[in-house]
C-alpha positions in Angstrom: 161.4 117.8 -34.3 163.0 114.4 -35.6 160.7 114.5 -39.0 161.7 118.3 -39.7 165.0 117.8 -38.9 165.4 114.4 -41.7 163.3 116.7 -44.4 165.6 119.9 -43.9 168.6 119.1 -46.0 165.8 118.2 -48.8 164.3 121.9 -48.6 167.7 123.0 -48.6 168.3 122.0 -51.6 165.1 123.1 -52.8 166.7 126.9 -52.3 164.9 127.1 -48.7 167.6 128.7 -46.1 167.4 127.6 -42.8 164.8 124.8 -42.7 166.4 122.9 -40.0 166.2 126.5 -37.7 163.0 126.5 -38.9 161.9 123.4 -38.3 162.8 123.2 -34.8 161.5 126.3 -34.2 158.2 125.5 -35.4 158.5 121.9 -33.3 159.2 123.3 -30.5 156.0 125.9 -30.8 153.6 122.9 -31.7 155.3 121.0 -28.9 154.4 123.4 -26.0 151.3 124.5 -27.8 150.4 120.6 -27.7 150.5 120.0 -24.3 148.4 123.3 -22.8 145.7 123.4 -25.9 145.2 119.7 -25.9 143.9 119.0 -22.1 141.2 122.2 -21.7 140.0 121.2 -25.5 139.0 117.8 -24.0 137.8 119.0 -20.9 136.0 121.5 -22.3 134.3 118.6 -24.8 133.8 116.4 -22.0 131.7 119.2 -19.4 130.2 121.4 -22.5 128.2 117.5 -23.6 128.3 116.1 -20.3 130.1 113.2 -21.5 130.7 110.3 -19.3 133.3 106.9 -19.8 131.4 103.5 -20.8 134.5 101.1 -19.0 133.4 99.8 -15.8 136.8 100.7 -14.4 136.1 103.1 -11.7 138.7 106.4 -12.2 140.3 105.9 -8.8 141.5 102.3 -9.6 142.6 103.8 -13.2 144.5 106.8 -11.7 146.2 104.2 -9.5 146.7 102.0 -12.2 148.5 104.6 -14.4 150.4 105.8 -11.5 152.0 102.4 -10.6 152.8 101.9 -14.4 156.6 100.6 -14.6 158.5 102.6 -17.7 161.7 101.0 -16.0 163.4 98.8 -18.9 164.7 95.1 -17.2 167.8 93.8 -19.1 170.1 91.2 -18.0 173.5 91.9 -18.9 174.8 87.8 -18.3 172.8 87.2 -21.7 174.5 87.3 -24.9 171.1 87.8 -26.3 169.5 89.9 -24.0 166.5 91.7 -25.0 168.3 95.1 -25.5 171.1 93.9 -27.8 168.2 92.1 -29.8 166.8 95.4 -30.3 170.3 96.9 -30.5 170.5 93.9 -33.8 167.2 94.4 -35.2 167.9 98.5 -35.5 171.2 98.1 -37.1 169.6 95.8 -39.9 166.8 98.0 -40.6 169.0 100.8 -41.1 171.6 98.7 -43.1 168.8 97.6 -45.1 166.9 100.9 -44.8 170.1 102.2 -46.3 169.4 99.9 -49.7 165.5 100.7 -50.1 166.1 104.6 -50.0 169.4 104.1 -52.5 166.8 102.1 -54.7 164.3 105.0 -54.3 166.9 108.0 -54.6 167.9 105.4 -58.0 164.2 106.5 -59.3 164.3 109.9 -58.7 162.3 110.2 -55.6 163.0 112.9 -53.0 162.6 111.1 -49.6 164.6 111.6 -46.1 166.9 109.0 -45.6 165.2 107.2 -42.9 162.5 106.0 -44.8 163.6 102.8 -46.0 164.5 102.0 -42.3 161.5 102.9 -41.4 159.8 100.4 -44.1 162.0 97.6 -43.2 161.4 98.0 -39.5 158.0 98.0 -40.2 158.1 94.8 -41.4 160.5 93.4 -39.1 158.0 94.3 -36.5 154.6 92.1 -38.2 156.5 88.9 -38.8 157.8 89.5 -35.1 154.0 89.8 -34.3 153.2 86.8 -36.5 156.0 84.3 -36.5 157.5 85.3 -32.5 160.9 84.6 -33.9 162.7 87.8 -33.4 161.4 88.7 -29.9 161.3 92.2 -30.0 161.2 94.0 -26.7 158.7 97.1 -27.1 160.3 99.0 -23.9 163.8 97.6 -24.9 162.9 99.3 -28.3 161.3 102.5 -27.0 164.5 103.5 -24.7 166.8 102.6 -27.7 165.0 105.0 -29.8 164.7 107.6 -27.0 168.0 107.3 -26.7 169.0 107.5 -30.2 166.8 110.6 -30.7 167.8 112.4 -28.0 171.3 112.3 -29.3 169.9 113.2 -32.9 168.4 116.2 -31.4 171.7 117.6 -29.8 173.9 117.2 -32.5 171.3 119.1 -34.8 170.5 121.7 -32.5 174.4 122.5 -32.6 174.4 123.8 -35.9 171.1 125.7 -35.7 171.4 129.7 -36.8 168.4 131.4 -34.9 169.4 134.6 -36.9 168.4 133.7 -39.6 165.2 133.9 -38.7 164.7 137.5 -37.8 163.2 138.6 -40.9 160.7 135.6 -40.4 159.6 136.0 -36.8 156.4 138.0 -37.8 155.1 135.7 -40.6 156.4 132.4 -38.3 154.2 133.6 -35.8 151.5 134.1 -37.6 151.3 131.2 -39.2 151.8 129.4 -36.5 149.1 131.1 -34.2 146.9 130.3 -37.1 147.9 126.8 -37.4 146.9 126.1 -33.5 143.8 127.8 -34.0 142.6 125.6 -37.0 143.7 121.9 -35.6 141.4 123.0 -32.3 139.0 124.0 -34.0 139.3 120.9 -36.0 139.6 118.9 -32.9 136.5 120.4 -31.7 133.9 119.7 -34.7 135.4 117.3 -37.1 137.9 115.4 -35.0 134.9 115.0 -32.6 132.4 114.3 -34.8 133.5 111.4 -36.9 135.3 109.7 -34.3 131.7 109.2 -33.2 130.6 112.1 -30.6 130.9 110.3 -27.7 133.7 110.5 -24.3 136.0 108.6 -25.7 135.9 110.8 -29.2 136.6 113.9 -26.6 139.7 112.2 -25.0 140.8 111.4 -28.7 140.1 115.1 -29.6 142.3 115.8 -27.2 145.3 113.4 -28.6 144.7 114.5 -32.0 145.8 118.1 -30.8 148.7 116.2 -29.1 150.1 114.5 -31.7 149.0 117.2 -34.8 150.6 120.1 -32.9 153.6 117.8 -31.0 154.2 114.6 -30.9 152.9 111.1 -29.5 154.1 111.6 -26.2 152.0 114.7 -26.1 148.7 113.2 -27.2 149.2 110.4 -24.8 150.0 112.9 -21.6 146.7 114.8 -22.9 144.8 111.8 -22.8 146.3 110.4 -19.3 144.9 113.4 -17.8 142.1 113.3 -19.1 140.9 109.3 -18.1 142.5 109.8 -14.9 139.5 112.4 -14.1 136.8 111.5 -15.7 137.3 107.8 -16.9 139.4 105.1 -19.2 138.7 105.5 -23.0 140.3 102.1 -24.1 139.6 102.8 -28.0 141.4 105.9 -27.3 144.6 104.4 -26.1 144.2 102.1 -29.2 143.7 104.5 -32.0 145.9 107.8 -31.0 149.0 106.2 -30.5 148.6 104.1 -34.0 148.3 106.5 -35.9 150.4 109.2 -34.0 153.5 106.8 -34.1 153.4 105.2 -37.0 150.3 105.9 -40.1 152.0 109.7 -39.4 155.3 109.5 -40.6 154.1 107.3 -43.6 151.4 110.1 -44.4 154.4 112.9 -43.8 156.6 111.2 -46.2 154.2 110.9 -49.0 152.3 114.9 -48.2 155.9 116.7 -47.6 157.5 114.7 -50.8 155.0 115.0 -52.9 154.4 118.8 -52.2 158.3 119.4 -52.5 158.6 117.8 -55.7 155.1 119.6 -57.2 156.7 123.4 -56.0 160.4 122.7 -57.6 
């Protein structure tokens, strides 16, 4: 919802009424879609081939494992630099900065949503942190930050959408959205499966690739949850999915949806 939602004022402009409603609405499709295509596309990979996990973790110590998982953030508020107003610092900079990349890119005449140049600086922000430890970014300090920050994003734009305007576009939405489910499954059952090697752990990543195509990250990883927690971890999985889902995605997005929008003016 978050990347429609940044790219609709740039269709807008284009002469496209109602992106934003149409954004959302096509989100929220993919998003529910996501969730009940991606599981029984998995399990359907993993029983059709008989496909068994390689990790010599047994599934009931794994289920138990994710169970027990703590998303519960720790910050202590005696600490001038606690770990959530370190995060709190290091997301105000990237968008200050952010702010001065996409200026610089707008200055060239590139059509790009404002939040990529936070997104670049954050970016690298976050690999010196991982090289140089100086910074000390808190990933589940970060995570909530962001939650919280979209979830806000997400109100204030769903107050201005205009679901009218789409009644002459509910037939062709549908369609092509119906269509577009069909294609990524079937994608995630041949070619998704096939190049990520044709193994168990390609089938659980099958099953995040509907996930994340269709919804977002948090869908591909509840698909794939499911999916270890019965039949067995997929480590590589966990690696891949949520790299590319999270981050190579929105970079890829920018480039596809700005590129195309600047071909069709």
């Amino acid at each position: 919802p978050a990347t429609g939602l940044a790219f609709a004022p740039q269709f807008e402009q284009a002469g496209l009424t109602g992106a934003a409603t149409l954004a959302i609405t096509a989100a929220t499709f993919g998003i529910v879609c996501g969730g009940i295509i991606g599981g029984p596309v998995g399990t359907y990979l993993i029983k059709r081939l008989s496909l068994h996990s390689k990790s010599n973790i047994a599934v009931k110590e794994l289920k138990h494992e994710l169970e027990a998982s703590s998303n519960v953030v720790s910050i202590d508020i005696e600490k001038e630099d606690s770990n959530l107003v370190i995060s709190i610092i290091v997301a105000a900079v990237a968008m200050g900065l952010g702010s001065v990349v996409s200026y610089y890119f707008e200055s060239k005449g590139w059509t790009l949503p404002a939040y990529i140049g936070a997104m670049l600086v954050a970016s690298l922000f976050r690999n010196v942190d991982d090289f140089t430890k100086r910074i000390k970014i808190d990933q589940q300090a970060m995570e909530l930050l962001g939650t919280i920050a979209l979830n806000i994003f997400l109100v204030v734009a769903l107050m201005d959408l205009k679901l009218w305007e789409l009644l002459h576009l509910a037939g062709p939405l549908a369609a092509i959205l119906l269509a577009q489910a069909f294609v990524v499954a079937l994608f995630s059952l041949t070619i998704s499966y096939w190049i990520m090697g044709k193994d168990y752990e390609s089938a659980v990543m099958a099953s995040g690739f509907i996930g994340f195509v269709l919804g977002t990250t948090a869908n591909a990883v509840a698909n794939m949850r499911t999916l270890v927690s019965k039949y067995g971890a997929a480590p590589r999985a966990f690696l891949i999915v949520p790299m590319v889902g999270a981050f190579f995605i929105d970079f890829a997005n920018s480039i596809i949806i700005t590129g195309f929008l600047n071909w069709l003016k």
